[in-house]
N, C-alpha and C positions, 0 to 999 in steps of 0.2 A: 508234560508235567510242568508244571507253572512253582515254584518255590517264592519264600517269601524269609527275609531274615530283617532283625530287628536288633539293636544296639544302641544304648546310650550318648556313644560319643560319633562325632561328623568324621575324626581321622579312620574308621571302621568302616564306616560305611560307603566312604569313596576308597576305599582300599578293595573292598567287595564288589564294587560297581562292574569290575571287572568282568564278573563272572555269570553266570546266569542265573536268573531269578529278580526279584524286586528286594528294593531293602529301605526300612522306613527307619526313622528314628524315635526312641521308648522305651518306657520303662516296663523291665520283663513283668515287673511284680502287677503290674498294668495293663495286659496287651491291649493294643489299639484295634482290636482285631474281633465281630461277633458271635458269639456264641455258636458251637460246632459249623466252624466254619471248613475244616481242615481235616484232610484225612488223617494226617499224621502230625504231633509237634516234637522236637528233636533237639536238645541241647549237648555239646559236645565241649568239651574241658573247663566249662565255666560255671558248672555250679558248686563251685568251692567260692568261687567270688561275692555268692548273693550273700546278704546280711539277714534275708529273711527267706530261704531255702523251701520251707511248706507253700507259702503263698506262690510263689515261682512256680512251685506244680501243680498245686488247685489250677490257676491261669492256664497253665499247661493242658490239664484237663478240660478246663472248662470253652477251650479253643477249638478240639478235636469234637468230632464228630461221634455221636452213640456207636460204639466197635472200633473207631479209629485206635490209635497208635500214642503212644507219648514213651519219647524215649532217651533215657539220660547218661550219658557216659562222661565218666570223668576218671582221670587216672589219680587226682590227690582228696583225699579229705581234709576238712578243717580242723 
């Protein structure tokens, strides 16, 4: 399984480099990424951060594949 993560900022993504998978840098509300490309898209304690939270998940949606997955966990609201 091949993983793919995306963040705004360079301190993030050489922090994750570590670990397995690829990581680009981008804006969520943007993904750089084609249309049902992914079986699954998955965000985890950060969507209290976005400033425009619907678009984040259309994108979300719009990345996954017809059946795939889109999955959001976050422990705070805004």
């Amino acid at each position: 399984m091949l993983a793919f993560g995306i963040d705004l900022t360079l301190e993030m993504i050489r922090e994750a480099v570590q670990r397995k998978g690829r990581y680009v840098r981008g804006e969520v509300s943007r993904l750089p990424f084609l249309d049902a490309t992914f079986d699954a898209a998955v965000c985890r304690n950060s969507f209290h951060h976005f400033d425009r939270p619907g678009e984040v998940m259309s994108e979300m949606a719009r990345v996954v594949r017809p059946g795939g997955r889109v999955v959001i966990e976050d422990m705070r609201a805004p």
